[in-house]
N, C-alpha and C positions, 0 to 999 in steps of 0.2 A: 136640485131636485131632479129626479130621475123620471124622466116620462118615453113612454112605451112608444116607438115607432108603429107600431100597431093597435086597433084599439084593441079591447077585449072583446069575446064573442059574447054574442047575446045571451044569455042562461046559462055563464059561467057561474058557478060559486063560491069563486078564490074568497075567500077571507082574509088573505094576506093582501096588504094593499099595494105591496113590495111587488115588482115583475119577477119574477125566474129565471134565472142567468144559467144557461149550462153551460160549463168548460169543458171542452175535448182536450186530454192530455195524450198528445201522440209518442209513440215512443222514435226515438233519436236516432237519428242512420249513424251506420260509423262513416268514418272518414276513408278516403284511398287507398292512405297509409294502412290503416288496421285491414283492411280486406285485404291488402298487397300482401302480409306481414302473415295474417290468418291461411292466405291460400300457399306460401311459401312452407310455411308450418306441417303444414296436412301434407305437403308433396314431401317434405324430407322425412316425417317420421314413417311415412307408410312405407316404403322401400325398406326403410332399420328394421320394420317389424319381420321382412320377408329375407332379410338376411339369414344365409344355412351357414354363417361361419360363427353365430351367434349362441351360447348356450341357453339351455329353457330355462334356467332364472335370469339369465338376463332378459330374454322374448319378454317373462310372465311381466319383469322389473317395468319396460319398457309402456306394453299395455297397463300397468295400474296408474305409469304417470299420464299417460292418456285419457284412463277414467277421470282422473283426478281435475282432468280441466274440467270438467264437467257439474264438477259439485257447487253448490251455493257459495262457497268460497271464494271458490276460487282467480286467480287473479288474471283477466286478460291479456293479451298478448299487448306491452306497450305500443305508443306508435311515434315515439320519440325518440330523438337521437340519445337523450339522457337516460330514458327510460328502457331501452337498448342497450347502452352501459353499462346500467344495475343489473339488467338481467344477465347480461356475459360475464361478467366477474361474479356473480350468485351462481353459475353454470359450472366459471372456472375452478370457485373456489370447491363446489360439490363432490368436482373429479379427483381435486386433490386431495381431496378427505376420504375416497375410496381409492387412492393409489394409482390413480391413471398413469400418470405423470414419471412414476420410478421407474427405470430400466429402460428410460430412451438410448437411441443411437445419438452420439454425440459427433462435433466434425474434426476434425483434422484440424492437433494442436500448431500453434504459428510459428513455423521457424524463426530464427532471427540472426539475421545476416552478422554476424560480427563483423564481417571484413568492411562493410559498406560504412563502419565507424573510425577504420582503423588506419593511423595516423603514417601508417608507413608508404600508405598508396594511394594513389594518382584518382580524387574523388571520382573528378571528368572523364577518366579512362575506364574505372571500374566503372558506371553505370553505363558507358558504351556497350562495354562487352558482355554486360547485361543484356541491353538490349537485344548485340547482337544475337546470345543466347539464346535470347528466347522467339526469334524469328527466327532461327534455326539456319539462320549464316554463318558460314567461315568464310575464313581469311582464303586467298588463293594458296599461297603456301599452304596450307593444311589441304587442301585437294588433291595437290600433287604429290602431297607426301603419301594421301592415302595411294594414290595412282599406282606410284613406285612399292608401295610396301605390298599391294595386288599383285604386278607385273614380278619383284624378286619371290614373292611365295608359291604364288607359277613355275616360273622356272624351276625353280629350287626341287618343289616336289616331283615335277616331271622329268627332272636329274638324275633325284634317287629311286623312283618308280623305275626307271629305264635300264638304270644301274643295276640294282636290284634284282629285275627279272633275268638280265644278261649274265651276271655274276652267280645266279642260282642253275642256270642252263651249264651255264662251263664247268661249275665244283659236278654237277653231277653227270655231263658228258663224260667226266673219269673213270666212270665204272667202280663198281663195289657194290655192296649190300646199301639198302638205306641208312643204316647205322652208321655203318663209314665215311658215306655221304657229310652228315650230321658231321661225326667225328671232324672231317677235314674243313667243315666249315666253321666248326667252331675252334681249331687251329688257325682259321685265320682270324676273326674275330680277337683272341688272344696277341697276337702277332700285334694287329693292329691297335690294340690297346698299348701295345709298349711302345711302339712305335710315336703314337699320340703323346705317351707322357715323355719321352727321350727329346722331345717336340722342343726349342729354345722358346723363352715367353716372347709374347703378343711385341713387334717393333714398339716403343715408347719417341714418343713427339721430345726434342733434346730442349728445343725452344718453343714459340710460341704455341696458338690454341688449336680449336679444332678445325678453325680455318684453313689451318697450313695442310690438315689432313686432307680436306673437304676440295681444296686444292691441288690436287694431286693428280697425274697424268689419268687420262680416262682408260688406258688400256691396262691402268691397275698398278703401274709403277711408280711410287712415290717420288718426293722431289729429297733433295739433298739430306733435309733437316730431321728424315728418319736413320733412324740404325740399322741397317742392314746385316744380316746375320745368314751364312752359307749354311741350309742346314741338311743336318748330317744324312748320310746314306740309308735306303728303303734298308728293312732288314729283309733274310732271305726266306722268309717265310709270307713275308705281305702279298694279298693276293691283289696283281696289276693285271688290266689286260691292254696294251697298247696298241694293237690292230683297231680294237675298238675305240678309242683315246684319238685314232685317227681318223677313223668313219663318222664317228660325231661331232670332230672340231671344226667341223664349217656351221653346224647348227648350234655347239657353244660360243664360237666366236663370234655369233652377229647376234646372238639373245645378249651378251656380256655386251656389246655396242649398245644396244637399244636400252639396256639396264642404265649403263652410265650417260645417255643422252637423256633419259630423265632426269637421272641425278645431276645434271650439271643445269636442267631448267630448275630443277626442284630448289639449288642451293644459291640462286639467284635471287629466288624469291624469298626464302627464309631466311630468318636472320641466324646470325653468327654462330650462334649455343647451339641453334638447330642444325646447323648441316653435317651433312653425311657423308663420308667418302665413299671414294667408285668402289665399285666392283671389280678383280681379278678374277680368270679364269681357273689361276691356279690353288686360289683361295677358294673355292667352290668347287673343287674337284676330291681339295682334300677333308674339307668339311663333309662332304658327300662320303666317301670311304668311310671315314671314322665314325658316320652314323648306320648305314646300311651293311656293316660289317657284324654288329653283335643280331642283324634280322635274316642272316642270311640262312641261319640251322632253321631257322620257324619256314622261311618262304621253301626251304626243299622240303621240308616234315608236307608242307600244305599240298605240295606238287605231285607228292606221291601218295595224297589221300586221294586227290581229284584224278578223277577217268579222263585216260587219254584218248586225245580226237584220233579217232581215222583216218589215218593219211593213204596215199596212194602206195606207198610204200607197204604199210602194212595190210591193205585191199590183194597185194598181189601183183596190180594191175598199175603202169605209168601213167605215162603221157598218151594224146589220143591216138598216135600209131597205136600202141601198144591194144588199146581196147578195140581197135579199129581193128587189128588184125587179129584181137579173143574172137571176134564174130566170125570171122572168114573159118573159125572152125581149127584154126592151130591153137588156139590157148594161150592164156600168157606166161604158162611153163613150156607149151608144146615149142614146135620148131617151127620157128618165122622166116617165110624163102622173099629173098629181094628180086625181084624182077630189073634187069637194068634194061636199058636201051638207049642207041648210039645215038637218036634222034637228038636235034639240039632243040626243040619244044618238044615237052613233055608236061604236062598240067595234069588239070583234076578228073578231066576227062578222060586222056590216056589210064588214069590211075583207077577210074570206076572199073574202064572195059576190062582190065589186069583182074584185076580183085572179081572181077564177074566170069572172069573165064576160068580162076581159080578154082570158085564156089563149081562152074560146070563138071568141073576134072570129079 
């Protein structure tokens, strides 16, 4: 039986002999999670709404799903990890029923090494050289080869640039028209093409490999085990200039040394298949001719497009007597008078008062 912690008031008129019970029904906080989940919600869709890369049916798309939380329906934001699941696959699947998904960038399909299967080679050694690959090591020999293949394409080109220029200077010190010029260079160009093929072929190794080549005296003279072959006479039309052949064999002769004291660290270090023999002077002289010979009509055509410098020569006027004494008022065609004296010092100062007592006359 239920009795009243309080009595009744005096001059009630409950009828009911029952008390009165009232329930407060409070309504239910959410939890963390959904407020965490609700304020994440709101932050990412309001930025999508303000998106300008966005078209107005997508905007309008956007804000009716937004209404749409809104209605009696509608379904809360879970606050579950399963219920988080459902919703990300019912999200995924939506996109892909409106195409989102077609026309991705896809990645870069996988190569697939056949060699790293292949029975002919050294498992241990190929994935070294992997390695090293892809740390971007080499071997020492490969450094010095590049070294040397740097140092001969130097040379080589500042050969024929040098060659070049000199052999363009001399065909047209000859005098003639530019035509003729041209003409006689490309007479020798010709010359030199027969001359090249009249050439006996390349010495052949009798015995052994490239060792025996790699081998070989470093001032460019082989050892026994080549063929040696006298070859035949320049023809008479090959253009040589050996004044110059002379002025530059102190500067060929010790680039051709440093050439081959690489090449003899280089083939040290490399193996067998790889080395290279030296370098000749005279095998670079004529390798040189044979190519700078069909350039030499184009290097005068360019010489006589390009304006010539102003030399003293063509000013009129020499050396600094000569303008030294334009000012004293003779000219550098008029008549230059020498003043001698028997004095044994004679300097610059005797040479002012002269030249000032000239100016007085």
């Amino acid at each position: 039986m239920l009795a009243d912690a309080h009595k009744p008031l005096k001059g009630s008129r409950s009828t009911d002999p029952r008390p009165a019970i009232e329930i407060k029904v409070g309504r239910r906080k959410p939890s963390p999670g959904q407020r965490l989940a609700d304020a994440r919600d709101r932050s990412s869709t309001y930025p999508l709404t303000k998106d300008v890369s966005l078209s107005e049916k997508e905007r309008a798309q956007i804000k009716q799903e937004l209404k749409d939380r809104f209605l009696p329906g509608a379904r809360p934001m879970p606050a579950t990890l399963q219920g988080l699941a459902s919703l990300a696959n019912e999200k995924i699947e939506d996109a892909i029923s409106r195409g989102q998904f077609k026309n991705l960038p896809r990645g870069k399909p996988l190569e697939r090494d056949y060699n790293a299967s292949s029975p002919f080679l050294n498992t241990t050694e190929y994935f070294m050289n992997k390695i090293i690959q892809k740390q971007d090591i080499v071997p020492p020999w490969i450094e010095k080869q590049q070294e040397l293949t740097r140092a001969a394409a130097v040379f080589r080109g500042r050969l024929r640039n040098d060659w070049k220029r000199h052999a363009a200077r001399v065909i047209s010190s000859k005098g003639g028209s530019l035509h003729e010029q041209i003409q006689r260079a490309e007479d020798y160009a010709t010359a030199e093409r027969r001359h090249v093929s009249s050439q006996p072929p390349a010495p052949r190794l009798v015995r052994g490999s490239v060792e025996s080549l790699a081998t070989s005296d470093p001032d460019g003279s082989n050892n026994s085990e080549l063929l040696h072959a006298s070859p035949p006479p320049l023809s008479p039309t090959v253009f040589r200039d050996p004044t110059w052949e002379r002025t530059e064999n102190a500067y060929h002769a010790l680039a051709i040394q440093t050439l081959n004291n690489l090449t003899r660290t280089y083939n040290l270090l490399a193996p067998t298949l790889a080395k290279k023999p030296y370098f000749s002077l005279d095998r670079e002289l004529s390798s040189c001719f044979a190519d700078v010979a069909p350039q030499l009509a184009d290097e005068i055509r360019e010489r006589a497009k390009s304006p010539g410098k102003l030399t003293a020569h063509n000013k009129g006027i020499g050396g600094a007597v000569e303008r030294f004494s334009a000012f004293s008022g003779g000219g550098a065609r008029g008549t230059v008078k020498v003043y001698e004296r028997s004095s044994p010092h004679y300097g610059f100062k005797e040479l002012v008062r002269d030249w000032w007592k000239g100016r007085g006359r």
